[in-house]
N, C-alpha and C positions, 0 to 999 in steps of 0.2 A: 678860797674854798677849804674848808676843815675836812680833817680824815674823814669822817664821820658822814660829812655830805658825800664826798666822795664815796664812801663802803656803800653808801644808799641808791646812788646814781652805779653803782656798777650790780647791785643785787636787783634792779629792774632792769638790766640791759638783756639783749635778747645774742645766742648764738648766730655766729654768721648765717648758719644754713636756716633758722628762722628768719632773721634778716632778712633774707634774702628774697624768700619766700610772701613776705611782707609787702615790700618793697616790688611787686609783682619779676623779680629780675633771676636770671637761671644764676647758677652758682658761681658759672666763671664769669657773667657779668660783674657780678657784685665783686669777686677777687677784684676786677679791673679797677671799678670803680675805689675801691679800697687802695690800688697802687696807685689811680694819679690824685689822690689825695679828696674824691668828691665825696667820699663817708667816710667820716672820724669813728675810729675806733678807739677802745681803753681797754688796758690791761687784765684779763682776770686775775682778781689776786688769789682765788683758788687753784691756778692752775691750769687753767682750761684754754691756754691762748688768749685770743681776742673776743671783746663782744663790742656791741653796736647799742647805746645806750638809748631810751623811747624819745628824749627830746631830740635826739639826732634823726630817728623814725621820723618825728613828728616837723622837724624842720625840713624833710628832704618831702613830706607828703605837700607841705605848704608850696613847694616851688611851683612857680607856673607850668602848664603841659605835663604837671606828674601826669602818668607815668612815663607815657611817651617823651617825655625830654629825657629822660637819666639815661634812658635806653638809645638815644641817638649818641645821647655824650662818648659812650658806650660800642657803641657799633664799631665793628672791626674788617678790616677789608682786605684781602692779599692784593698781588701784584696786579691781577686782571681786571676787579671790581675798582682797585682804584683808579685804574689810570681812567677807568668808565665813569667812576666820580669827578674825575678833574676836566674827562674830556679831552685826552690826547692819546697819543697809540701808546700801548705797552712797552715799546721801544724805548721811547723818551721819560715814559715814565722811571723805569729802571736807572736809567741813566741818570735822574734827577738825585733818586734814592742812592742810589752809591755816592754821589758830588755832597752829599748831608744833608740837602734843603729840605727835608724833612726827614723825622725817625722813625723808624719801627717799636712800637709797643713792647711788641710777643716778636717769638718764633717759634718752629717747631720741625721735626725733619719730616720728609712723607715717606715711604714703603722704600723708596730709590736712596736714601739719606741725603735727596737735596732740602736746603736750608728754605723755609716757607717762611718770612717775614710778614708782619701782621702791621696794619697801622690804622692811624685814627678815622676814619672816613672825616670826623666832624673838622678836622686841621688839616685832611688834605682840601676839602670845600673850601676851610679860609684861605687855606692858600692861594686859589683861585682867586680870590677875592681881591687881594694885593695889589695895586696898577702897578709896581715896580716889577710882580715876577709875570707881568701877560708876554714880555718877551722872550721867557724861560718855554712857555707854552704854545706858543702861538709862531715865532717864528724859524726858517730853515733850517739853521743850526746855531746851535749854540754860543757862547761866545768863545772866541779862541783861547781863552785863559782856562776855561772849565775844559772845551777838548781838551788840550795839554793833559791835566789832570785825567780825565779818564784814558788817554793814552799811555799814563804811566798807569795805568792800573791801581786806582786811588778808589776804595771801597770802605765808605764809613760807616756804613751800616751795622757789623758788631758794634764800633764803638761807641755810637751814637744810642745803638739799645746798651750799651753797658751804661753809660751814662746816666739816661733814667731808672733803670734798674738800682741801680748804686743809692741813687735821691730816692726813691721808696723804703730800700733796707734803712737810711739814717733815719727817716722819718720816724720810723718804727721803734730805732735804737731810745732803750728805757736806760743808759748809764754808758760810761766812756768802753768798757769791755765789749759792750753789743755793740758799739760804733766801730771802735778798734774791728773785730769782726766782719761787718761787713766791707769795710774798704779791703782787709786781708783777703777775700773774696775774691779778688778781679786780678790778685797776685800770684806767680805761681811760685809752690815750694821753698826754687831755690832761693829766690830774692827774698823772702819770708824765713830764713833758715839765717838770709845776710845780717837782716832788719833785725831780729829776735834769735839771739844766738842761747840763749841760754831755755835747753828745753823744758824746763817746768813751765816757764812762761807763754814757748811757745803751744806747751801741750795747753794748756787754762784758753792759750788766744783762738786756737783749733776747735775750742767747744760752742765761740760766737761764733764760726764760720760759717753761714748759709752755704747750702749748694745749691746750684743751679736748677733753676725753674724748668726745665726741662729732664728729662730722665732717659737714660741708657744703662744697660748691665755692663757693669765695670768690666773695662776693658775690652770693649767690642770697640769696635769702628765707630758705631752712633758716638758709645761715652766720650771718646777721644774728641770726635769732632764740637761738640758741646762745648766739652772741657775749652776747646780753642777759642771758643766764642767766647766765653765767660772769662777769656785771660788777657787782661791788656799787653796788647802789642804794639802800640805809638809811643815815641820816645818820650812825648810830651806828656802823654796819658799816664806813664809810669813814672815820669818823674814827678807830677802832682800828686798820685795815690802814694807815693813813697813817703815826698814831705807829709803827709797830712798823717800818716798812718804814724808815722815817728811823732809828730804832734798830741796825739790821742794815746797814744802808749804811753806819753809821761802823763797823761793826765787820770788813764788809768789805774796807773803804778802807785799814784798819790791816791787816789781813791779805794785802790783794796788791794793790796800786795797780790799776786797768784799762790797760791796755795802750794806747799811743799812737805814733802814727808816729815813727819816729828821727827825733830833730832834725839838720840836715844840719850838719856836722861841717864846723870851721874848726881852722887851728893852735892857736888859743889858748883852742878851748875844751876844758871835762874832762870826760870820757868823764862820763855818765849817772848819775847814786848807786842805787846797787841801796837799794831798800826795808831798812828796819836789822830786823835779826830780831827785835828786842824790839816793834820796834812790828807785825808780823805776830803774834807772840806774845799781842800783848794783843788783838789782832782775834780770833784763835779762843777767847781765855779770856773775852772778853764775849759770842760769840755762844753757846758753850756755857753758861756762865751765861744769858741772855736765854733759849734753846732750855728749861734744864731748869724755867726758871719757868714 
């Protein structure tokens, strides 16, 4: 596809909040649908965020049960309605959700700053569906290996939305800095200070940094506890976002040096060497290779 087609396909695209409105779907529908990947969006190259281009409109009107289907894909359920979706007491439901057998979407705190965890209705119904998990549901208790586990107080639930969360921010990532970025994300400070010692660099990796989807006023109780959710805490968990994050920083680094104050200029020195385009070249052929693995 040429620039050209491209500038054309993105100057008939519509803003989300038209989008949306299109698409007969409330505004955090469509967010959702936008994180697990069921509306492609494209970049404005005005500035403007994202837009939702008409053939993408126009393919999501074509599917079967529009509208009514996007909107079930869609649907979101706490701890009560699902376990009423799955058909087993709230008890076992929770239980399940901490063991991982399935993730939380969303969260959010309520008035008390307990943690509301949101999930798919449509994946906890398949779950049901499964003949391997009707013994998860249906009988007395568990199996010994899963007690154990909730005996030591085993709660994957952050991690498991950090997880998805993470695969939306890359999806979205347009070059190895927004990628770098969002893995930095789910890291905290100090390990990030270990990683990127040198602060020009980390000040430029600090400007891809998403914050958390959820909101509190710094430094209250709320922001803190957020903050903890958004910060991996599994040993395994940090040691994958570490390698990976060192993998996309050199591929960054070859892509577009971070930016540094001008050195203050004498007669005899030479002007600055612009970054060689081979080696920006090989920075976005590593991160796209790295991204499609």
């Amino acid at each position: 596809m040429t620039s050209g087609t491209v500038t054309q396909l993105q100057r008939n695209a519509c803003t989300p909040s038209r989008a949306a409105r299109e698409l007969g779907l409330r505004r955090s529908e469509f967010d959702l649908a936008v994180h697990l990947g069921q509306i492609r969006t494209v970049l404005d190259e005005g500035g403007g965020g994202r837009r939702v281009t008409r053939s993408e409109l126009d393919r999501l009107r074509a599917t079967g049960g529009f509208p009514d289907s996007l909107r079930r894909r869609v649907r979101l359920v706490g701890t009560t309605e699902g376990a009423e979706v799955m058909g087993i007491p709230v008890g076992r439901f929770t239980r399940l959700a901490r063991l991982g057998l399935f993730s939380p979407v969303r969260f959010y705190l309520n008035r008390y700053r307990a943690v509301v965890w949101l999930y798919l209705a449509d994946e906890l119904e398949e779950f049901t569906t499964v003949g391997d998990n009707t013994p998860l549901l249906t009988a007395r208790c568990l199996p010994e290996g899963l007690r154990g586990m909730l005996d030591e107080g085993v709660d994957l639930r952050a991690r498991n939305w950090r997880g998805r969360h993470r695969g939306f921010l890359l999806r979205l990532a347009e070059d190895p800095w927004e990628s770098a970025g969002a893995l930095a994300a789910f890291l905290d400070p100090v390990r990030i200070a270990q990683l990127v010692p040198d602060p020009y660099e980390r000040s430029h990796l600090h400007r891809f940094r998403p914050g958390a989807p959820a909101h509190g006023a710094q430094g209250t109780p709320a922001a803190r506890l957020i903050e903890k959710i958004m910060t991996a805490d599994d040993p395994a968990e940090i040691a994958w976002l570490t390698t990976e994050l060192t993998g996309v920083l050199q591929d960054a680094r070859r892509f577009r040096p971070a930016p540094r104050p001008a050195a203050r200029e004498t007669p005899s020195a030479p002007p600055p060497a612009e970054p060689a385009p081979r080696e920006a070249s090989r920075g976005l052929l590593g991160w796209l290779r790295r991204r499609s693995a």
